[in-house]
N, C-alpha and C positions, 0 to 999 in steps of 0.2 A: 649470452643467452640467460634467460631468467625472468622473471616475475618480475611483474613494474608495481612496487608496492605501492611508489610514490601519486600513480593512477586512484590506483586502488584506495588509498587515504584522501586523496578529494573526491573520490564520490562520496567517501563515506561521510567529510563536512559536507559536502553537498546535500546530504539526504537528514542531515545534523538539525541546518540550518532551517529545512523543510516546514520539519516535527516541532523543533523548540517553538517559531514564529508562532506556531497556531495555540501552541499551549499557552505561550506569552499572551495573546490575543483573549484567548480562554480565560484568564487569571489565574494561571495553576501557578501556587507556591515552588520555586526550587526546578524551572524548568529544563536545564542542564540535563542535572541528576535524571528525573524523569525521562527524557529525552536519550540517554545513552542505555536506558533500561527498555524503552520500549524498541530502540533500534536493535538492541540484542535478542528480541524476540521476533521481529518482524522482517528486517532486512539481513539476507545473508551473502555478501560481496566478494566475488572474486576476479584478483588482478588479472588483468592483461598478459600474455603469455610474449617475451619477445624474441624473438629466432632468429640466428642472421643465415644468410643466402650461403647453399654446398659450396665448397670452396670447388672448384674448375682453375681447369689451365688452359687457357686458348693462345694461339697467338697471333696477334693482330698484327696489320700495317697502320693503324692511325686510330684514333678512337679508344674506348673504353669499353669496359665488359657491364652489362644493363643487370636493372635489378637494383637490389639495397636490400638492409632486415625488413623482415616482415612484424605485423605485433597480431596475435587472437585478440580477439576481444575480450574484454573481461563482460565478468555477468552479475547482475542483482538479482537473488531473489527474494522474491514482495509476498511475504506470507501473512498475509491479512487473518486467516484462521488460527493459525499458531499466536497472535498479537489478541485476538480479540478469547480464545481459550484460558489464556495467562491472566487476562483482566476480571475473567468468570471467576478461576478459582480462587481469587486472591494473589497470585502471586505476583504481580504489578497493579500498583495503586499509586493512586493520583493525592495530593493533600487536601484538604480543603472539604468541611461538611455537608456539603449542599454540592461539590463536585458530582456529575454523573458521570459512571465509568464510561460510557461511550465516548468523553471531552478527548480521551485518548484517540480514539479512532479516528478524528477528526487529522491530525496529524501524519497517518498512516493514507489518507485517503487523500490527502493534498500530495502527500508522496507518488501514489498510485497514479492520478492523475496526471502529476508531473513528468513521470519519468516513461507511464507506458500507454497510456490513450492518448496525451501531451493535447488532449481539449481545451485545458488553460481555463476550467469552470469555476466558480466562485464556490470551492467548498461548505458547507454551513454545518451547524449543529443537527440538521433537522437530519442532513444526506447520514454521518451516524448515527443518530438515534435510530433511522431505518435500517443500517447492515445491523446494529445489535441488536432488534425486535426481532429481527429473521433469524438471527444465529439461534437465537434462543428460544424462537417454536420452531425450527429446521425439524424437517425429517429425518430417516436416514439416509436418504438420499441428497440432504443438504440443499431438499428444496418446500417450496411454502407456496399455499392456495394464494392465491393475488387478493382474493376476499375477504383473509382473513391476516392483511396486514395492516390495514386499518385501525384497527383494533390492537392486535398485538404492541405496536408503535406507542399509541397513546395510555396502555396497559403502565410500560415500561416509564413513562411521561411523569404518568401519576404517581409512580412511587417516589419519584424524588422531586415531586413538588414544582414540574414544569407543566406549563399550559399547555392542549393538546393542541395537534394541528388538525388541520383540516382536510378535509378528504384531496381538494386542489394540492396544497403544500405535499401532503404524501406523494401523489401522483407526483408532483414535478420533482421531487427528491427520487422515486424511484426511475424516473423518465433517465434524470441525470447519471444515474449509478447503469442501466442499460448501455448507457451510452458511454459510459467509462470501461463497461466489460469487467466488472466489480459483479453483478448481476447479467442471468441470461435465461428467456425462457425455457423452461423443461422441455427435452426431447421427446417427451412419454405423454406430456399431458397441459396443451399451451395456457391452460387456466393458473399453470404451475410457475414459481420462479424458480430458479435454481442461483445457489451463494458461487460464485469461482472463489475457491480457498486462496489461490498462488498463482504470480505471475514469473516468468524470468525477462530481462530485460538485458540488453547486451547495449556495453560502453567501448 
């Protein structure tokens, strides 16, 4: 009985290999490092539990007694709030001057995709630059007018010297993020989006 850490250590290159690739893809300096800082904030993993079957005394004429161990599952969880808070205050950054802190996201949301909608979408720049426009006029309810992300998006665009998109591109970035369950309309009011903070994912 015990803990399969060995499980547990290939998700965690698994979800490694994820993050780095996109950064790599990105041009972020020192993707590694990067990558083991953002996984400390975003994904939190745990092993597989494995237990073997009550010990019984039967006694047969021929055959065997059924069964074998059992294993729980182990679990991920994908905290996209806690990852994209850390990148607000300063405390994970990215190198590179003309980096936008969102390039991180991008990482995190190839993760998301992978492991718990498993859509298999073509992450881009743009599907970040849309979760970090919303986090950043979010309510307190963690949700945002559909009208007024337009705006916010290409707001965030301008200060670091990116082209804005276009009313289409947004729409299809936030279509995509809908459809990952990354984003979901308000309960209260469907003009509204709402941010999903966290998922759990079971291995």
């Amino acid at each position: 009985m015990g803990y399969e850490t060995k499980e547990a250590e290939a998700k965690r290159r698994e979800i490694h290999t994820l993050i780095a690739a996109s950064l790599q893809e990105s041009g972020i300096a020192d993707a590694n490092r990067v990558t083991d800082e953002a996984i400390a904030q975003f994904a939190s993993i745990t092993a597989p539990y494995w237990e073997a079957p009550p010990l019984q005394y039967l006694t047969l004429k021929s055959g065997g007694m059924g069964g074998g161990a059992t294993t729980k599952p182990g679990n991920v969880l994908l905290n996209l709030g806690k990852l994209v808070r850390a990148i607000a205050t300063g405390a994970l950054t990215i190198a590179g001057a003309m980096a936008a802190p969102w390039t991180l996201v991008i990482g995190a949301l190839v993760t998301w995709d992978s492991l718990y909608s498993c859509l298999k979408l073509n992450i881009s720049e743009e599907h970040a630059c849309v979760i970090w426009a919303l986090w950043k006029v979010r309510d307190e309810r963690d949700s945002v007018a559909k009208s007024d992300v337009l705006e916010a998006v290409n707001q965030e665009r301008e200060q670091f010297g990116k082209q804005p998109l276009s009313p289409q591109e947004v729409q299809r970035a936030l279509d995509d993020l809908l459809k990952m369950r990354c984003l979901q309309p308000s309960k209260n009011d469907p003009d509204r989006l709402r941010l999903r903070e966290c998922v759990t994912v079971k291995y």
